[in-house]
VEXFI-661231 format. One record per residue (C-alpha): residue number from 0; residue in three letters; x, y, z. Coordinates in Angstrom, 2 decimals, always signed. Example, Ala and Ser with C-alpha at 12.3 -4.5 7.8 and 13.67 -1.06 7.14 Angstrom:
{0 "ALA" {+12.30 -4.50 +7.80}},
{1 "SER" {+13.67 -1.06 +7.14}},
***
This chain:
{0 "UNK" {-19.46 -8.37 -7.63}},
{1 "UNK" {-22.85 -6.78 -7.47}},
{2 "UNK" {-23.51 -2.92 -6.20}},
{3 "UNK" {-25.17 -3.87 -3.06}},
{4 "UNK" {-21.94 -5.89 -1.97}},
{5 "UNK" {-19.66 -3.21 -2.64}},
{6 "UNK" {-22.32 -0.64 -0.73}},
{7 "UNK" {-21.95 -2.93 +1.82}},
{8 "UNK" {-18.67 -3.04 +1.97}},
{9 "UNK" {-18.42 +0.62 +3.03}},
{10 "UNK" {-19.24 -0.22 +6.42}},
{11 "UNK" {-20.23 +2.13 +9.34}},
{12 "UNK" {-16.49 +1.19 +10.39}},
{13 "UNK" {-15.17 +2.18 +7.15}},
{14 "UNK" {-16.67 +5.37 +6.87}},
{15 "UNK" {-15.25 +6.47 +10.75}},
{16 "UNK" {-11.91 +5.56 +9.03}},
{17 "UNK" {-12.06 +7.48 +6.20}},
{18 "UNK" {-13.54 +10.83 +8.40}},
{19 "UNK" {-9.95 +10.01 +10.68}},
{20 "UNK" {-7.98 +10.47 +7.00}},
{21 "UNK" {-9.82 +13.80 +6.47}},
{22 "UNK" {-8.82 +15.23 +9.76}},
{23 "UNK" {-5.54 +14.35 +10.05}},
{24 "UNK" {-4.67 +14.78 +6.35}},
{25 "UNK" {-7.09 +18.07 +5.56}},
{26 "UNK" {-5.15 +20.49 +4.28}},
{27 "UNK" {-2.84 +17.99 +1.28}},
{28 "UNK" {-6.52 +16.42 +0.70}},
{29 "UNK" {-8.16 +20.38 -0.08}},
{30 "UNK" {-5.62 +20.30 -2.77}},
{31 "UNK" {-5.61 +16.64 -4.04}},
{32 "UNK" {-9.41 +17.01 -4.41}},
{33 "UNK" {-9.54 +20.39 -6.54}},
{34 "UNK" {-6.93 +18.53 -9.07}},
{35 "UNK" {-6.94 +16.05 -11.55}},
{36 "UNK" {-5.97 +12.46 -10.05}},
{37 "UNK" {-4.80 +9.67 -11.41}},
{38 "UNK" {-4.25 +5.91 -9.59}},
{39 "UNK" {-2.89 +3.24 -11.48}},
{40 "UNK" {-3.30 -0.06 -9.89}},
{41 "UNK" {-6.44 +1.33 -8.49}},
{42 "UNK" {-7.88 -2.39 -7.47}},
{43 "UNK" {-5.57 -3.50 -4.80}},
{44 "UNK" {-5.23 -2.86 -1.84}},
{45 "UNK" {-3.49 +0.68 -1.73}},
{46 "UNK" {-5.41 +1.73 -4.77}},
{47 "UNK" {-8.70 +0.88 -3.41}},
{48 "UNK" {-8.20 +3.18 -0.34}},
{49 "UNK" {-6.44 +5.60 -1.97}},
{50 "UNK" {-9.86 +5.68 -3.81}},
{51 "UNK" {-12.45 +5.73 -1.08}},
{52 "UNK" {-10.12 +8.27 +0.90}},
{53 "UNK" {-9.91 +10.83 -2.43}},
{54 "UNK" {-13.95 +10.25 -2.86}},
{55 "UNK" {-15.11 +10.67 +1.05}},
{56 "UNK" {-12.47 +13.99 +1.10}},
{57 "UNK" {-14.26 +15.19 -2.31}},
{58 "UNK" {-17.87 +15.08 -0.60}},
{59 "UNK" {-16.42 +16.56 +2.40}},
{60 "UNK" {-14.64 +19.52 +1.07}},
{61 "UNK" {-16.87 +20.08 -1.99}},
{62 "UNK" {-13.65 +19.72 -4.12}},
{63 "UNK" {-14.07 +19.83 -7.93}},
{64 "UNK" {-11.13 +17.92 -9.14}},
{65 "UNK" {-12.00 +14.43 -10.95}},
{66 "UNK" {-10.56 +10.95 -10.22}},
{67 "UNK" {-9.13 +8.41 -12.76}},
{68 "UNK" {-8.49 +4.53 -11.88}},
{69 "UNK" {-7.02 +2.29 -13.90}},
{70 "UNK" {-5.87 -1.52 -13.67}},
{71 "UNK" {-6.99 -4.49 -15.20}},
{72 "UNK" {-10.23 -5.05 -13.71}},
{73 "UNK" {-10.96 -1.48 -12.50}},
{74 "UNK" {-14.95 -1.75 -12.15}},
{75 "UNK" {-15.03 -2.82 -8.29}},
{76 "UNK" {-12.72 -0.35 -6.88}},
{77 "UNK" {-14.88 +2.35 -9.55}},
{78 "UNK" {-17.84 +0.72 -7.71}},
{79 "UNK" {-16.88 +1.12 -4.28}},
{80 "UNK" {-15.92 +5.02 -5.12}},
{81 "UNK" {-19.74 +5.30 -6.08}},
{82 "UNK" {-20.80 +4.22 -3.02}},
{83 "UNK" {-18.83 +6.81 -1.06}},
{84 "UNK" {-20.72 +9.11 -3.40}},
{85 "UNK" {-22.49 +8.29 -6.00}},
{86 "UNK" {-22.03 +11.65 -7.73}},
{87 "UNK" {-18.38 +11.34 -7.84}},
{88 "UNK" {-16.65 +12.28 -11.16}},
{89 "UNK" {-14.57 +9.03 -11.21}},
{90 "UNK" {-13.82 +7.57 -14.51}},
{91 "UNK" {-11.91 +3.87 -14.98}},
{92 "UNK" {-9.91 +2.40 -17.57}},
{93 "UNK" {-9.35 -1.28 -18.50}},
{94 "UNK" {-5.66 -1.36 -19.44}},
{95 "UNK" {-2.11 -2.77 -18.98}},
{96 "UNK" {-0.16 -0.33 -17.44}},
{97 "UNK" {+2.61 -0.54 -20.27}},
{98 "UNK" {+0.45 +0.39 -22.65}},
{99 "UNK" {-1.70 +2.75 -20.55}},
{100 "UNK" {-2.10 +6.93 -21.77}},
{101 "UNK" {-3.38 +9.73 -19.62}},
{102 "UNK" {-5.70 +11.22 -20.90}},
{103 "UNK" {-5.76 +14.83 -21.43}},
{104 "UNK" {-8.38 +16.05 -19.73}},
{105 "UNK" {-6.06 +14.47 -16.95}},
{106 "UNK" {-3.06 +16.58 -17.30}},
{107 "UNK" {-1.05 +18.75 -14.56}},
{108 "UNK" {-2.30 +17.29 -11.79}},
{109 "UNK" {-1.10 +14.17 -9.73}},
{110 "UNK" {-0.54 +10.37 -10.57}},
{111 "UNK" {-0.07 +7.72 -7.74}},
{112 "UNK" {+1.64 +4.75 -9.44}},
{113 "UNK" {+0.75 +2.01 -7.39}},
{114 "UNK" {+0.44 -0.91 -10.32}},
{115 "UNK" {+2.72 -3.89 -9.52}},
{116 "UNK" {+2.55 -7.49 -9.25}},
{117 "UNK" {+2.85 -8.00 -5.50}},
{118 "UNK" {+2.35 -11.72 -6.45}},
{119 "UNK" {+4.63 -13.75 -4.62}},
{120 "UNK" {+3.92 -16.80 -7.15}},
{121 "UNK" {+5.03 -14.90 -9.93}},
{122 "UNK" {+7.97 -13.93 -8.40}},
{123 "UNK" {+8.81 -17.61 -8.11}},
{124 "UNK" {+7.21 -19.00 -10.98}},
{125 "UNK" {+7.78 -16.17 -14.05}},
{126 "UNK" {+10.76 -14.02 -11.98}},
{127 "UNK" {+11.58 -12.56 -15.37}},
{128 "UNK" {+8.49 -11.74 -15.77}},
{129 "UNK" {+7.81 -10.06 -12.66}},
{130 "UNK" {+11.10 -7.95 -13.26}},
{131 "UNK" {+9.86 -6.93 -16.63}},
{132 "UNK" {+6.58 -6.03 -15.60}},
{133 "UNK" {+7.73 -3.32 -13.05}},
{134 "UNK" {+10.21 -1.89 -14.89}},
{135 "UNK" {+8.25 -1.90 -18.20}},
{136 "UNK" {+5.12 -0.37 -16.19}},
{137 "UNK" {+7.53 +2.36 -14.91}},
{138 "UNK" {+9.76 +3.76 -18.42}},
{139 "UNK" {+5.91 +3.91 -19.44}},
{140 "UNK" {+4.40 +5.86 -16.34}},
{141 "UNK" {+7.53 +8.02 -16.44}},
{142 "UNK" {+7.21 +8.76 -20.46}},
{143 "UNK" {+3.58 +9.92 -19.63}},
{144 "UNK" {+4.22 +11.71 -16.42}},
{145 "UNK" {+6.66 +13.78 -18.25}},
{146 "UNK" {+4.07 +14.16 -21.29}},
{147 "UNK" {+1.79 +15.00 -19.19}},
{148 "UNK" {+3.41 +17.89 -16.92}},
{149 "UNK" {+1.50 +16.02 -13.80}},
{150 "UNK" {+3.66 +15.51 -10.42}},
{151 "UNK" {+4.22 +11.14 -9.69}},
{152 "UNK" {+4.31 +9.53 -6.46}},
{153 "UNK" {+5.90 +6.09 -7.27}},
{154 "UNK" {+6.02 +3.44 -4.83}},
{155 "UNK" {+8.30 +1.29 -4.34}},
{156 "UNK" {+9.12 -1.20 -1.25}},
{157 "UNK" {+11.12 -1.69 +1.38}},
{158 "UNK" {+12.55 -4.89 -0.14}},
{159 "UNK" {+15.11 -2.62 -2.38}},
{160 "UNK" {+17.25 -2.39 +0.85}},
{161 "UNK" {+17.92 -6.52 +0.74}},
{162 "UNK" {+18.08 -8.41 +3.94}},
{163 "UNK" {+18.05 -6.24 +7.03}},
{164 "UNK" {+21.60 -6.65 +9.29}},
{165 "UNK" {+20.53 -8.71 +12.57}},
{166 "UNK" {+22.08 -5.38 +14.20}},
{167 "UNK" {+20.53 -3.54 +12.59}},
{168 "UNK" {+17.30 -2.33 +14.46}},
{169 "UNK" {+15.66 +0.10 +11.62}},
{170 "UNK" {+16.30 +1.01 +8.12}},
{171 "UNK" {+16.82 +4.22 +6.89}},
{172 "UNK" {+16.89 +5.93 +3.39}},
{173 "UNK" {+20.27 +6.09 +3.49}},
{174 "UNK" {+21.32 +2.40 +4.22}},
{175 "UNK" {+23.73 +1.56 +1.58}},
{176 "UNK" {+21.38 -1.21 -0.59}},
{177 "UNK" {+23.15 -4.65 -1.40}},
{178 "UNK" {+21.88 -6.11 -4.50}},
{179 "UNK" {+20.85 -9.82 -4.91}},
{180 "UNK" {+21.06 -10.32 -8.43}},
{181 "UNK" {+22.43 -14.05 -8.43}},
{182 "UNK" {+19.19 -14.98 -6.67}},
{183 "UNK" {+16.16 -15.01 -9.54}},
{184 "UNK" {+13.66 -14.95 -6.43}},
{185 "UNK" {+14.92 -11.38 -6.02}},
{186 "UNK" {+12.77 -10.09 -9.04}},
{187 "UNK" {+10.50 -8.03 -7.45}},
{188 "UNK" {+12.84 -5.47 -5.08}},
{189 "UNK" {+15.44 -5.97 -7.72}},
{190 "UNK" {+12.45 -4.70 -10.25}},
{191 "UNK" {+11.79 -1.92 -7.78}},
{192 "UNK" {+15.35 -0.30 -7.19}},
{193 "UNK" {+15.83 -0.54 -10.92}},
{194 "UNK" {+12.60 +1.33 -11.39}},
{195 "UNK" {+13.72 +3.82 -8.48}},
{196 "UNK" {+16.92 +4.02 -11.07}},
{197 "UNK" {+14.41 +4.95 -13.62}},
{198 "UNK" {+13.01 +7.42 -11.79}},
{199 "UNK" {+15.71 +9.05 -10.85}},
{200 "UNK" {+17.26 +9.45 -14.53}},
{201 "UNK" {+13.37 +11.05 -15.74}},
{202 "UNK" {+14.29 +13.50 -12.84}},
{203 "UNK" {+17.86 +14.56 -13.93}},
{204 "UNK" {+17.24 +13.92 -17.41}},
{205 "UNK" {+13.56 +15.32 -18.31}},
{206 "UNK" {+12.81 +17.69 -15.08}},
{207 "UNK" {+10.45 +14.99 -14.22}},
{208 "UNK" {+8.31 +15.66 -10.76}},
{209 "UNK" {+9.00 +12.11 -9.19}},
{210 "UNK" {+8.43 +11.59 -5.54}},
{211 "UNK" {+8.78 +8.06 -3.78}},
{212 "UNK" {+7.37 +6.24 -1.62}},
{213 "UNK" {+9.14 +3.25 +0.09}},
{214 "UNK" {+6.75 +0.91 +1.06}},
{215 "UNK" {+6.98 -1.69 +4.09}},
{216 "UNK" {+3.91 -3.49 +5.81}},
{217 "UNK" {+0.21 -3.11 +6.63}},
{218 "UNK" {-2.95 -4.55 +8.05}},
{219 "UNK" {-6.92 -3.27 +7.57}},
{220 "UNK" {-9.48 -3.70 +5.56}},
{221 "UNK" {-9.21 -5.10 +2.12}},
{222 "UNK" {-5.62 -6.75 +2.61}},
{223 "UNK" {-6.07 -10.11 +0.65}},
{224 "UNK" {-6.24 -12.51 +3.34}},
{225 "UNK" {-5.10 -15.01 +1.36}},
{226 "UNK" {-2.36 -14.08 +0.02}},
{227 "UNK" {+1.66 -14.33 +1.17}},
{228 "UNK" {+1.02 -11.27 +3.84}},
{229 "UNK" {+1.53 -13.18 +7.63}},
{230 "UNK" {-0.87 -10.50 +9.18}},
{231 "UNK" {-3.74 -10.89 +6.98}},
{232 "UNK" {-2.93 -14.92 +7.22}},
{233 "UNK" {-2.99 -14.79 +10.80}},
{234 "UNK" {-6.38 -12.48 +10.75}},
{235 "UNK" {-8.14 -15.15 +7.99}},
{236 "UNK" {-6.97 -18.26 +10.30}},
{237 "UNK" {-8.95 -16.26 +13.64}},
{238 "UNK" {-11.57 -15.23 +12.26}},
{239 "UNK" {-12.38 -18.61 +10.88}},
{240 "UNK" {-10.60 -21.23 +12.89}},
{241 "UNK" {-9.19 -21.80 +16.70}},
{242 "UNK" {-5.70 -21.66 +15.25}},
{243 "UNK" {-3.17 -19.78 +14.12}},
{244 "UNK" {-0.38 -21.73 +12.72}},
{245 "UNK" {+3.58 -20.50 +12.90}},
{246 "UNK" {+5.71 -22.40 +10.23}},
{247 "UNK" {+8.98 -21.36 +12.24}},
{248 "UNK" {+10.10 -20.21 +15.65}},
{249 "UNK" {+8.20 -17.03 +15.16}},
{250 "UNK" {+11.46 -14.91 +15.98}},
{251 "UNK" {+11.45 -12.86 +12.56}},
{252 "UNK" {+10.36 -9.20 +12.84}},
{253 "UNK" {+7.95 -7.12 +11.23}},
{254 "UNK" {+6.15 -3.69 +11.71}},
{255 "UNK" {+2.48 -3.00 +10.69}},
{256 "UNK" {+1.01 +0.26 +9.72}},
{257 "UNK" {-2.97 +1.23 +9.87}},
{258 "UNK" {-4.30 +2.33 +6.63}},
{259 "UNK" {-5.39 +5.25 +7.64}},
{260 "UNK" {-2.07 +6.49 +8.32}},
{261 "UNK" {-0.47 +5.05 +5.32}},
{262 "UNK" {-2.51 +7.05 +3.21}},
{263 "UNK" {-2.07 +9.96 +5.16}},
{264 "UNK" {+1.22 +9.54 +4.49}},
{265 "UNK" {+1.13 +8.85 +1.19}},
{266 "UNK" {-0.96 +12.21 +0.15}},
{267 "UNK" {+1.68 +14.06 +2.11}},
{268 "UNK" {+4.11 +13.13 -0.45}},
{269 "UNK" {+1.98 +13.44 -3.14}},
{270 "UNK" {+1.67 +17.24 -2.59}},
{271 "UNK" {+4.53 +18.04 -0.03}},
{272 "UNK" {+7.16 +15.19 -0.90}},
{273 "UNK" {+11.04 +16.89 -2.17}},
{274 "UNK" {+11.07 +15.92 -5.76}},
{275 "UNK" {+13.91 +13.09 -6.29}},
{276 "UNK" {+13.63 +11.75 -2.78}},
{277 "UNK" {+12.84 +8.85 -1.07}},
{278 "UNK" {+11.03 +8.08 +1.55}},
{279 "UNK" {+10.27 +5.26 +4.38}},
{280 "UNK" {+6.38 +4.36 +4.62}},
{281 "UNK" {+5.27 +2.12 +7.32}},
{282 "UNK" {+5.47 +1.79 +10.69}},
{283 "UNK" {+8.60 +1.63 +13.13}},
{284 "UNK" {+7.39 -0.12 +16.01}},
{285 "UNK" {+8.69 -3.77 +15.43}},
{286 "UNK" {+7.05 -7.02 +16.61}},
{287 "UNK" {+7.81 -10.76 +16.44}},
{288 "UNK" {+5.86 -12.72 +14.33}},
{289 "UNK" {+4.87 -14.22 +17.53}},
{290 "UNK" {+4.04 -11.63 +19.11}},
{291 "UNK" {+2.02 -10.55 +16.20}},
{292 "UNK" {-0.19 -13.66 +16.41}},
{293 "UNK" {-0.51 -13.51 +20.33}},
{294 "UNK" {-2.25 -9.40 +18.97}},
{295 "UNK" {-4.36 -11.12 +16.36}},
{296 "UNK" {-5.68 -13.65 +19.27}},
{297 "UNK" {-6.07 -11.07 +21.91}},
{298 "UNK" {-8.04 -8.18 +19.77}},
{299 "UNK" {-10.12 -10.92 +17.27}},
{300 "UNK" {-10.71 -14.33 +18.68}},
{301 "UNK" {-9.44 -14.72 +22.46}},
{302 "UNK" {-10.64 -18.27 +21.82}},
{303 "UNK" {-8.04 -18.89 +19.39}},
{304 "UNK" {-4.23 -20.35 +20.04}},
{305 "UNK" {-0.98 -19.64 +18.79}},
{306 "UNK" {+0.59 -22.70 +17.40}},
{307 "UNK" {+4.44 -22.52 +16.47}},
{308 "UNK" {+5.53 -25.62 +14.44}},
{309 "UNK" {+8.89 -24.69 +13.81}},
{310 "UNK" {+11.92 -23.71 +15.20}},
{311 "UNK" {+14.21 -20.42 +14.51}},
{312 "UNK" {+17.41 -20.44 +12.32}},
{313 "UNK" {+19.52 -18.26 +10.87}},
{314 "UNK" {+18.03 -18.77 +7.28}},
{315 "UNK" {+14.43 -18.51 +8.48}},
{316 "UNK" {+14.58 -15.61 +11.10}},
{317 "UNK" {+14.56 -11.99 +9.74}},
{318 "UNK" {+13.83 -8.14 +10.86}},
{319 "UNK" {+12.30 -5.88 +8.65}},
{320 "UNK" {+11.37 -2.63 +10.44}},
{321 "UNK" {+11.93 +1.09 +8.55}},
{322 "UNK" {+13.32 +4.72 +10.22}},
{323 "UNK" {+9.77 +6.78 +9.28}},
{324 "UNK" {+11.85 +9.64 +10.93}},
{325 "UNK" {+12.93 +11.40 +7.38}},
{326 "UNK" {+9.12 +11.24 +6.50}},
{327 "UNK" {+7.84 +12.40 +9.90}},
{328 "UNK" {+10.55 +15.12 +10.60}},
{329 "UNK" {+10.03 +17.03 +6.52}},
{330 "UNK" {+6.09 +16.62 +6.63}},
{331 "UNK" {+5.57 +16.69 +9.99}},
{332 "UNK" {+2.95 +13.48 +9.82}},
{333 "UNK" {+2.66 +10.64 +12.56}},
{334 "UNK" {+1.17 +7.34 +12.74}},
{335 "UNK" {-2.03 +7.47 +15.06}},
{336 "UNK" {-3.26 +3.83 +15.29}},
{337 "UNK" {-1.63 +1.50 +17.22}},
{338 "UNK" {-1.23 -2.47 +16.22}},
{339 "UNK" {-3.87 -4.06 +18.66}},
{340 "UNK" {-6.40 -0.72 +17.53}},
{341 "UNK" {-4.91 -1.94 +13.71}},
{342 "UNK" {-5.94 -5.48 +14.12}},
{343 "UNK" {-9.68 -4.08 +16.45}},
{344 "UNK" {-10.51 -2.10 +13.46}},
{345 "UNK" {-9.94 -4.25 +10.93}},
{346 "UNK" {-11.95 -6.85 +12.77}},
{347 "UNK" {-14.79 -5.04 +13.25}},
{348 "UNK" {-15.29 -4.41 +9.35}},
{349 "UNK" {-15.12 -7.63 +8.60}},
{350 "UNK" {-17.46 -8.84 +11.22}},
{351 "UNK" {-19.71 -5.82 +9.86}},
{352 "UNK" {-19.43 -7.20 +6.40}},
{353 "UNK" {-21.09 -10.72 +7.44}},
{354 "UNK" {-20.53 -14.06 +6.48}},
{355 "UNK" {-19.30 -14.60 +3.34}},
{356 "UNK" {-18.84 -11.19 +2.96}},
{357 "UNK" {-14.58 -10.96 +3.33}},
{358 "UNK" {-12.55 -9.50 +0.75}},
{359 "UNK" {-10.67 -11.41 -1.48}},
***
């Protein structure tokens, strides 16, 4: 990807976002940006605004921390960082995060583990895989948190608590978790509370400085349109057609959170978060799947329609909505954005971007 698409992929939009972080997040962001960070799994989707939100809050408050990303492919994300501000001391490393070492230079200061395979094709295809990889990318994150005397925000998912009761209307941190291991497509939040496991023994065990983050789901900019995520489907299929298919009844329930408040949430813990806890991330304000589709229509393409080719069962209907009231009670942090202002904003960048211009 070339620098003047990832310049212009900072959009006026973008930058209004990242200015609403700064505010609402200004006093954990004075002290993130005069330390040493690091963000593994820097190129997805968390990772890359983790990024852009440490790099606009560095300019802002003149910090003089530095920044380290690392993933596989670690040069966009590195890119896009540089076009906040092109004098930012960001560094990036190429590397596996099982094999990955923090550099010195690095030490006591603060490491946002945010590598995982979110894929949900590896889950089905290599679900051993997919197990191994989170909870081999976690003994090794711990080892080096621990070497490195830094405090680590891990995070995890939602999908450690198993299927949500029907009766259930949100979940908190202290729903008793029913494990699914007789099902292999299970890998992933099986790979997850086994890593939160991990965590917690490095905490008991070593005096490790683990914090974490349960994750649930979001919409805005840079969410992979393509992938297995219903609100970035339903935003690709607007944007670019006149429908928006349903493959059921549309009964299940989800809740989306903004991006700007997820990472205000997420730097909250980072600096403020009880070492040893866990905590819900996301938003509580559930929504059908329908009724999700009927927001996409109304805030990106009122032309569009809402076409539901199934029907609602048992097997196929599900809620998945968090409690955010542990997070928002001991940090004293809200969400701001609402859904529909969600869905406005994160139509607006990409209709700033141009054609051809989505992210992938």
């Amino acid at each position: 990807m070339g620098e003047s698409t990832l310049q212009n992929q900072i959009t006026q939009s973008l930058l209004i976002d990242l200015a609403e972080i700064n505010e609402h997040s200004r006093n954990d962001l004075e002290k993130l940006v005069n330390s040493n960070v690091v963000i593994t799994g820097a190129s997805g989707f968390i990772g890359t605004w983790l990024t852009l939100s440490w790099a606009s809050a560095r300019l802002k408050y003149k910090g003089e921390g530095k920044l380290l990303l690392t993933s596989r492919s670690p040069d966009a994300v590195w890119g896009r960082a540089l076009a906040i501000d092109a004098k930012c001391p960001v560094q990036r490393i190429a590397s596996d995060i099982k094999n990955f070492t923090i550099p010195e230079e690095f030490h006591r200061g603060y490491i946002i583990h945010a590598a995982t395979p979110a894929s949900a094709s590896l889950n089905t295809d290599d679900p051993y895989k997919m197990f191994n990889t989170i909870v081999g990318g976690q003994e090794r994150i711990l080892a080096e948190s621990h070497r490195a005397s830094s405090r680590l925000l891990f995070l995890s998912s939602g999908a450690v608590y198993g299927k949500q009761p029907p009766d259930l209307e949100k979940l908190s941190e202290e729903y008793i978790m029913v494990a699914n291991s007789d099902d292999e497509i299970s890998a992933y939040h099986e790979g997850k509370r086994a890593a939160e496991l991990q965590s917690d023994i490095a905490v008991l065990r070593w005096g490790t400085h683990v914090v974490t983050a349960r994750l649930f789901a979001f919409v805005a900019p840079f969410l992979p349109f393509g992938a297995h995520f219903a609100a970035g489907n339903f935003m690709r299929d607007a944007l670019q057609s006149s429908q928006i298919i349903i493959n059921s009844g549309g009964g299940s329930v989800r809740s989306y959170q903004y991006a700007t408040d997820l990472c205000s949430n997420l730097w909250a813990l980072a600096v403020r978060g009880t070492t040893g806890e866990k905590y819900n991330v996301g938003s509580d304000a559930g929504v059908t799947i329908k009724a999700l589709a009927e927001a996409v229509v109304r805030n990106v393409n009122p032309e569009a329609e809402v076409v539901i080719t199934g029907v609602d069962t048992i097997d196929n209907t599900s809620r998945y909505v968090p409690s955010i009231e542990k997070v928002s009670s001991q940090l004293k942090i809200q969400n701001h954005v609402s859904l529909d202002e969600a869905l406005k904003r994160t139509a607006l960048w990409c209709q700033q971007l141009g054609d051809g211009m989505r992210y992938e």
